[in-house]
Structure formats: structure tokens, C-alpha cells
LODO-61879 format. One record per residue (C-alpha): chain; x, y, z. Coordinates in nm, 4 decimals. Each point is the difference from the previous one (the first is absolute). Example, Ala and Ser with C-alpha at 12.3 -4.5 7.8 and 13.67 -1.06 7.14 Angstrom:
// LODO-61879
REC   unit          x          y          z
REC      A     1.2300    -0.4500     0.7800
REC      A     0.1370     0.3440    -0.0660
// end
This chain:
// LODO-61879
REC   unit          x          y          z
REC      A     0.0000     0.0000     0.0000
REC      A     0.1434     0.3305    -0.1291
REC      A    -0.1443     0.2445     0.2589
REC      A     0.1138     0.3172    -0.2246
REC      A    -0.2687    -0.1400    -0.2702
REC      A    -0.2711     0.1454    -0.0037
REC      A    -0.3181    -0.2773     0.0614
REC      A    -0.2367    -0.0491    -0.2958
REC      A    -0.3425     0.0042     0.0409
REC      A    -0.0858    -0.3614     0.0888
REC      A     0.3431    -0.0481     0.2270
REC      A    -0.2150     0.3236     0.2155
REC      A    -0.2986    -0.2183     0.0316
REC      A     0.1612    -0.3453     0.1232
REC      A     0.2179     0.2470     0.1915
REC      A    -0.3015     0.1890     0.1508
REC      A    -0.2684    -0.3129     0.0692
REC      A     0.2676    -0.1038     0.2391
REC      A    -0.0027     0.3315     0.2119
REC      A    -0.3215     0.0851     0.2017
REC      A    -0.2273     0.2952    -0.0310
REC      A     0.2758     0.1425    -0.2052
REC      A    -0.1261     0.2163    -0.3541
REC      A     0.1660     0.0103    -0.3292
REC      A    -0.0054     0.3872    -0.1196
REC      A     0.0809    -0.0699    -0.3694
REC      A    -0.0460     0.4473    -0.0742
REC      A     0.2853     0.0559     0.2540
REC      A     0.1975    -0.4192    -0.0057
REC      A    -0.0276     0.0018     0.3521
REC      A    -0.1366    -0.3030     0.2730
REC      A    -0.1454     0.1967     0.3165
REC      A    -0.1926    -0.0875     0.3183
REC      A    -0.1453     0.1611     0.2932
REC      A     0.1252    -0.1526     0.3419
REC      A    -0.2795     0.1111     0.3035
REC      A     0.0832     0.0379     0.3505
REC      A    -0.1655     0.0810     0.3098
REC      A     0.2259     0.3054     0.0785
REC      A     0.2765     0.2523    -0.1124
REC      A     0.2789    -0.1362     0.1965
REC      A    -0.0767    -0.3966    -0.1752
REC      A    -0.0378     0.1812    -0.3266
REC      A     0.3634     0.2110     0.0627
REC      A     0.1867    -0.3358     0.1069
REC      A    -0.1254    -0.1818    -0.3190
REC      A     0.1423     0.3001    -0.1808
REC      A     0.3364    -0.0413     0.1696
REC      A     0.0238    -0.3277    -0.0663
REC      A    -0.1161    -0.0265    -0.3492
REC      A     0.2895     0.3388    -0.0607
REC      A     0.2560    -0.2814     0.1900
REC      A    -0.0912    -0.2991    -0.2346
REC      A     0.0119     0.3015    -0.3089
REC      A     0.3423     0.0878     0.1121
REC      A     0.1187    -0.3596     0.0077
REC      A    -0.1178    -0.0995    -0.3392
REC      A     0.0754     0.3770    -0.1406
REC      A    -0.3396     0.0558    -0.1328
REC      A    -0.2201     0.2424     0.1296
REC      A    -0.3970     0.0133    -0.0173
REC      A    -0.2133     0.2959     0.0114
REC      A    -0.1880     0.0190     0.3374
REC      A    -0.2615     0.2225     0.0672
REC      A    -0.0816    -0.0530     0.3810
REC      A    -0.3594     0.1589     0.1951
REC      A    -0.1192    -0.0748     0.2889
REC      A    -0.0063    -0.3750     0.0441
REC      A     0.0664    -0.0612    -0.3978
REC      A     0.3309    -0.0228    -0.1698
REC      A    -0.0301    -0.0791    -0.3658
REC      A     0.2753    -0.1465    -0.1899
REC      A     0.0933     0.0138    -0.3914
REC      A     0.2893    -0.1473    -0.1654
REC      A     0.1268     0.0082    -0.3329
REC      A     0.3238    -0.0008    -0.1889
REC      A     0.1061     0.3489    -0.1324
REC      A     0.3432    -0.2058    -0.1258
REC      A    -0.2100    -0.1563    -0.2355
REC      A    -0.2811     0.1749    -0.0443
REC      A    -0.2450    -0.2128     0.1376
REC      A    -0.0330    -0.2653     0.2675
REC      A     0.2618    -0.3081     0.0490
REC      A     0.0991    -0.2789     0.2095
REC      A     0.1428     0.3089     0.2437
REC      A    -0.3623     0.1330     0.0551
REC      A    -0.1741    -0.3561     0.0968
REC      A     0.2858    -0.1130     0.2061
REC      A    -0.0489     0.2973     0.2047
REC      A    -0.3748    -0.0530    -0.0235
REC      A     0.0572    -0.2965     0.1672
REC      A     0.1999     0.1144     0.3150
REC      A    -0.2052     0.2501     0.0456
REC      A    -0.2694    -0.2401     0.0364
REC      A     0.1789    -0.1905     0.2960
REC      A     0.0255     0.3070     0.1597
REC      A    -0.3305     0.1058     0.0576
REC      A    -0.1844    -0.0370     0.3492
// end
């Protein structure tokens, strides 16, 4: 797996039907999902440790965080589009939620 390709259309779908409650954007090649939390301080330590697991694998998400929400979008500005980076880090994030 060359995670600098870009993913074609179908490798997003098998890629996506593995991930839960996640959305393809095709307009803007982004996965997102909204994590919910009973709180600001849960939300905030999600945040911190989805920017730790970012910093490890040196890709960054957007994350636009309210009041018990934190949503989360990934893609691949290398390659114009989302890649093996994006759905690994879908995944991790996953384990980290509460």
C-alpha cells in the first residue's frame, strides 16, 4: 500500500464500510465524524489526544471542537485527496474515544 496515492473511488468505500458513523465528502475528499461527550473537559482531552496520535503519525485533522462535540476531518492535501494516511488515523482515533 502506497499511502502517498491517492485512493480511487471504490478503495474509499471498502475503506469507509469498515469505519463507523464515519461520511465520505466526495465535494471536499474528506472522511469526517462527530465524536459527543457529556462535557467540555471529555471533549478537550479527546482533542489532546487525537493532536498526540496526529503528531505521532505526522498527519493532522481539522477539529472543530463545541461544547461536548469535537468533529474530526481528514484528508490528504499531499495527494489531493484521501489515502491510507487519513483511514489509519481514522482508526486510532476511533480507539480513543470514551
Amino acid at each position: 500500500m502506497n499511502e502517498f496515492k491517492a485512493y480511487s473511488e471504490s478503495e474509499i468505500k471498502d475503506a469507509i464500510s469498515q469505519l463507523e458513523g464515519w461520511e465520505f465528502h466526495a465535494e471536499t475528499k474528506e472522511i469526517s465524524k462527530t465524536f459527543s461527550f457529556k462535557g467540555y473537559y471529555k471533549t478537550i482531552a479527546f482533542v489532546n489526544s487525537i493532536a498526540w496520535q496526529a503528531q505521532k503519525a505526522c498527519h493532522h485533522p481539522d477539529l472543530k471542537v463545541s461544547f461536548g462535540k469535537c468533529e474530526v476531518r481528514l484528508t490528504t492535501h499531499d495527494v489531493d485527496g484521501l489515502s491510507y494516511k487519513d483511514f489509519n488515523l481514522a482508526k486510532a482515533i476511533e480507539q480513543l474515544y470514551f
